[in-house]
C-alpha positions as CSV (number, residue, x, y, z in Angstrom):
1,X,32.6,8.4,-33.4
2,X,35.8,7.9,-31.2
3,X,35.1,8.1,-27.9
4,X,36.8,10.9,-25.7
5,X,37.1,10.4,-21.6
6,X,37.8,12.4,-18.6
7,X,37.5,13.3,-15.4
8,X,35.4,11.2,-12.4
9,X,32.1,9.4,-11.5
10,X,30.7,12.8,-10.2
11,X,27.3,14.2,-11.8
12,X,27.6,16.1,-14.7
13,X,27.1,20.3,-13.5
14,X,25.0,23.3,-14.5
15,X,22.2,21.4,-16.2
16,X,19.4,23.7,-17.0
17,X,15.8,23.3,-15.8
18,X,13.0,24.6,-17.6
19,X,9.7,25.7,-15.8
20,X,6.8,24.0,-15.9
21,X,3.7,25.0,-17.1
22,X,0.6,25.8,-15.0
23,X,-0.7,23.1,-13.5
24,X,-5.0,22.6,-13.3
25,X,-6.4,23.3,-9.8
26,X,-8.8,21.3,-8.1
27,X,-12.5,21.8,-7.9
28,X,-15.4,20.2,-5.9
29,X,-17.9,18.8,-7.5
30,X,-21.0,21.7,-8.0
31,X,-25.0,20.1,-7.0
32,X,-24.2,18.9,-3.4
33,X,-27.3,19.3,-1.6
34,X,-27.1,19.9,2.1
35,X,-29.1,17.3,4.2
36,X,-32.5,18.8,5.7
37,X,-32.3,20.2,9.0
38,X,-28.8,20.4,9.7
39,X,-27.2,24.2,10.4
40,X,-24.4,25.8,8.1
41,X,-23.3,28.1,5.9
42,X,-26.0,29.6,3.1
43,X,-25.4,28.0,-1.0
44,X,-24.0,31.5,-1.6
45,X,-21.2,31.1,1.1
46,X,-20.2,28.1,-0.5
47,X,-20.7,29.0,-4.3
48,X,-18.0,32.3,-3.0
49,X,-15.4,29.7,-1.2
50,X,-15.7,27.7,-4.5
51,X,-14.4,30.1,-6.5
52,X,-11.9,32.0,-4.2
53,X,-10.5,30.0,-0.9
54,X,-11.7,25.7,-1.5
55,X,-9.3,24.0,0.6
56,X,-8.4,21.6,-2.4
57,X,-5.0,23.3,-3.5
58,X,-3.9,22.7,-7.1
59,X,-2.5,19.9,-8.0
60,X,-1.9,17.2,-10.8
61,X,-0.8,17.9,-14.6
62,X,2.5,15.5,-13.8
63,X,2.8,15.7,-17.5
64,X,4.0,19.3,-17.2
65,X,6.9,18.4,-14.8
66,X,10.4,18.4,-16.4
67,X,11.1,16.1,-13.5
68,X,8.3,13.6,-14.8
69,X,9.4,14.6,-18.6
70,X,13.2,13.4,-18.1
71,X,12.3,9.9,-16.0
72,X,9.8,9.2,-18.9
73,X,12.7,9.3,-21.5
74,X,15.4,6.9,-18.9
75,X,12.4,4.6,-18.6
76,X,12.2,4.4,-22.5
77,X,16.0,4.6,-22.9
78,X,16.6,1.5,-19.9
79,X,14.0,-0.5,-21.8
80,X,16.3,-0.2,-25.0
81,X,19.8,-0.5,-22.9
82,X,18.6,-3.4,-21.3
83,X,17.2,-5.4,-24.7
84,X,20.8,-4.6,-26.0
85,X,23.3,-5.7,-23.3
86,X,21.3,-6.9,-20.5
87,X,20.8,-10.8,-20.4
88,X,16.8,-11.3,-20.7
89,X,16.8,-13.9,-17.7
90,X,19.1,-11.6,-16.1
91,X,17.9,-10.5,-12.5
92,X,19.6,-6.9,-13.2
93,X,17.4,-6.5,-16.4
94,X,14.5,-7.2,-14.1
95,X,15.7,-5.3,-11.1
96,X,16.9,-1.8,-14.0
97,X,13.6,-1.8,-15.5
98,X,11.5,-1.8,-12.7
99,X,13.5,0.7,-11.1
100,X,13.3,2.9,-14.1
101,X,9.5,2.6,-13.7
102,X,9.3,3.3,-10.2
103,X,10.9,6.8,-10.9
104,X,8.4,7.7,-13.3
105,X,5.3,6.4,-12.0
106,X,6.0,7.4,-8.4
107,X,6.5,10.7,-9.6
108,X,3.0,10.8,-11.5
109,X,1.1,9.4,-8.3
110,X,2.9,11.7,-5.9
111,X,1.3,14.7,-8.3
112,X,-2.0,13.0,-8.2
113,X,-2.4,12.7,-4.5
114,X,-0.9,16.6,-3.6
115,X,-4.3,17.5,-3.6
116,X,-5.7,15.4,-0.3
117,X,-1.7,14.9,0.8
118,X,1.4,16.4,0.8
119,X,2.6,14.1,3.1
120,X,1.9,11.2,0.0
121,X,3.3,13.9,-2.6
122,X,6.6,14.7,-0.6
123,X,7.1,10.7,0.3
124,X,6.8,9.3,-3.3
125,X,8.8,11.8,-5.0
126,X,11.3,11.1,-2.6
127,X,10.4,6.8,-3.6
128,X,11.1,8.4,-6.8
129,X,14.1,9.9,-6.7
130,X,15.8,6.9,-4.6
131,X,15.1,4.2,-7.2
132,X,16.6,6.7,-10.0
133,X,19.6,6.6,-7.9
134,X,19.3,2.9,-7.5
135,X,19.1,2.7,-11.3
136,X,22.0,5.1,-11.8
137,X,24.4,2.8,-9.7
138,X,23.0,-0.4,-12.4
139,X,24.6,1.8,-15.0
140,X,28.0,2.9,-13.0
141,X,28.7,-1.2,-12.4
142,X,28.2,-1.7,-16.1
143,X,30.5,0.7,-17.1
144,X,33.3,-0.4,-14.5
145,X,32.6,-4.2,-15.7
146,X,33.1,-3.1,-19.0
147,X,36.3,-0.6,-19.0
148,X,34.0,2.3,-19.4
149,X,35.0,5.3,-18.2
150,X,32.3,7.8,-16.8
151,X,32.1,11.3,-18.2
152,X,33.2,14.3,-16.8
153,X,31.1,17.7,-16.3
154,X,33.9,19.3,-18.8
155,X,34.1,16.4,-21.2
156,X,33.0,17.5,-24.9
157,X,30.2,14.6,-25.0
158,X,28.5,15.5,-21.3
159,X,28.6,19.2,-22.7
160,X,26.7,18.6,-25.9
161,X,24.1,16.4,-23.8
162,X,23.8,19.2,-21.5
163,X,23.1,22.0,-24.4
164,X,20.5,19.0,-25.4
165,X,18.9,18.8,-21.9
166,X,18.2,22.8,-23.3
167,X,15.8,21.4,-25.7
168,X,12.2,22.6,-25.0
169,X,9.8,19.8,-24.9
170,X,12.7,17.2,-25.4
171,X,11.5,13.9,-25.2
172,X,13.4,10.3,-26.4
173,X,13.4,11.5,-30.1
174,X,15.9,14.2,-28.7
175,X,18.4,11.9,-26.9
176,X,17.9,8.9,-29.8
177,X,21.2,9.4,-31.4
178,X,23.2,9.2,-27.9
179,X,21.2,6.3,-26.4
180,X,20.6,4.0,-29.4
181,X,24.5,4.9,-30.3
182,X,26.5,1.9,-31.4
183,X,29.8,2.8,-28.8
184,X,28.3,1.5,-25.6
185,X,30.3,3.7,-24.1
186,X,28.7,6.6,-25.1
187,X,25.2,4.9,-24.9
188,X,26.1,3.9,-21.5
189,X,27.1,7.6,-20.4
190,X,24.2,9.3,-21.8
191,X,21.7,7.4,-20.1
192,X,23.3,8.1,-17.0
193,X,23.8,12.0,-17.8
194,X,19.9,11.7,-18.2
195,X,19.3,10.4,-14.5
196,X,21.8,12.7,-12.8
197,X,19.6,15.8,-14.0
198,X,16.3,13.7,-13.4
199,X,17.6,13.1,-9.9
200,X,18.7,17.2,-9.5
201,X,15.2,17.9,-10.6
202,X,13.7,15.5,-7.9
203,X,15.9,17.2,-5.5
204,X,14.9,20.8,-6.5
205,X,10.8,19.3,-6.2
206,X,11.6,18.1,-2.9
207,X,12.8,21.1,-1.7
208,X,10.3,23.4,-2.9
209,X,7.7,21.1,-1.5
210,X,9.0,21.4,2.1
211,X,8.7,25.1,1.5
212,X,5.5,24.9,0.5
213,X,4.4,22.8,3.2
214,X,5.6,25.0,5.8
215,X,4.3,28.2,4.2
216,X,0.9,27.0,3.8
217,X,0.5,23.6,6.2
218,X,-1.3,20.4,4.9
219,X,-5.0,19.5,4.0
220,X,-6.2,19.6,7.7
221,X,-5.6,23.3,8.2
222,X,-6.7,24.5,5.0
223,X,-9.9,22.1,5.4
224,X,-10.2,23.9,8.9
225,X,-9.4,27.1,7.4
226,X,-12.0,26.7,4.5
227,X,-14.9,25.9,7.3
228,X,-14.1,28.7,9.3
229,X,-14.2,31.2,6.3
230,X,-17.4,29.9,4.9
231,X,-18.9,30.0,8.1
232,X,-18.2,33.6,8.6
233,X,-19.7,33.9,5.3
234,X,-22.9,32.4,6.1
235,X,-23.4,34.8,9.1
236,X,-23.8,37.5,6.8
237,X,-20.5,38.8,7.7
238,X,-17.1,39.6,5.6
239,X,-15.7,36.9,6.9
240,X,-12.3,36.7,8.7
241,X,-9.5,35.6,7.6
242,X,-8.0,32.4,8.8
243,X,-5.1,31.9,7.0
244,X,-2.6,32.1,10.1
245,X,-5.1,29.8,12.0
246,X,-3.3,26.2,13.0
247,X,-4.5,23.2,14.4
């Protein structure tokens, strides 16, 4: 296949996102017994907070993020790139893959902690995002070392990777023609098509995240707000609602 080229070093434009799915909320652990003596809200005020306002929001199922999804297949793809043209004694071979694997994994334990921290959630998908970019720049010196030029949003290759990017559930076997292609050139260039819309997708995360953090605080106020409402449970009351309380 002859190689066509175009355009800039800019990111590739207009790649589509999917949603991800529903994600599995966190629940305490049932049988807790209370210690003798001390005062509190009744079994029944707790079994009803359970089951409507636990201050443990939802959080993990990484594997349902497109972000997550997308890093998984540059990890795979860099681990093939680098066996083909990377030296193995080569500090950049080192340096590549470990940044590849800091973009997926940080993204996986940001998921995992943003039920006791969104502090932790927001700061590693951000670690995430920043070694993707690290790892894009790898690929941008290898392909001005080598005469390669980088695609352009309107060139006929980027917009076949983008229709591919389309592809529910895509995964490596989607992208296997492109990244294992013979023409480093066009290796080289989907590979890096793959981060930019990883790193847009990180982007997008981070920015819903700060919403979401400002709409409904961090694990201190809903733990504060959680006590509150069961204890106004336990009274024999309604209970109030607390969800405008702040610390």
């Amino acid at each position: 296949m002859s190689r066509e080229s175009s355009g800039s070093g800019r990111p590739a434009a207009g790649w589509e996102i999917r949603r991800s799915g529903p994600v599995q909320r966190g629940r305490p652990e049932e049988g807790t017994e209370r210690t003798q003596g001390t005062s509190g809200p009744e079994p029944a005020a707790l079994e009803s907070l359970a089951e409507t306002d636990g201050f443990i929001p939802p959080h993990g199922g990484y594997q349902e993020l497109l972000s997550y999804q997308k890093a998984l297949v540059v990890y795979d793809a860099t681990l093939h790139f680098c066996d083909r043209f990377i030296e193995r004694r080569s500090r950049t071979r080192d340096q590549m893959i470990q940044a590849a694997r800091s973009g997926k994994q940080n993204i996986l334990e940001g998921s995992a902690a943003s039920g006791t921290s969104k502090e932790t959630e927001i700061k590693l998908t951000g670690v995430a995002a920043a070694s993707l970019k690290e790892l894009l720049e790898d690929y941008r010196d290898f392909m001005r070392n080598h005469g390669i030029e980088e695609w352009a949003p309107e060139h006929p290759y980027a917009l076949r990777l983008r229709r591919l990017n389309r592809t529910p559930g895509a995964n490596y076997a989607t992208f296997k023609k492109g990244v294992e292609h013979p023409d480093a050139a066009i290796c080289t260039n989907v590979i890096a098509g793959l981060i930019k819309v990883t790193c847009y997708l990180l982007d997008r995360q981070l920015h819903r995240l700060e919403r979401d953090f400002l709409r409904e605080g961090g694990l201190r106020e809903r733990m504060r707000r959680a006590r509150l409402m069961a204890r106004g449970q336990g009274q024999g009351g309604k209970g109030r609602d607390f969800r405008d309380t702040r610390d």
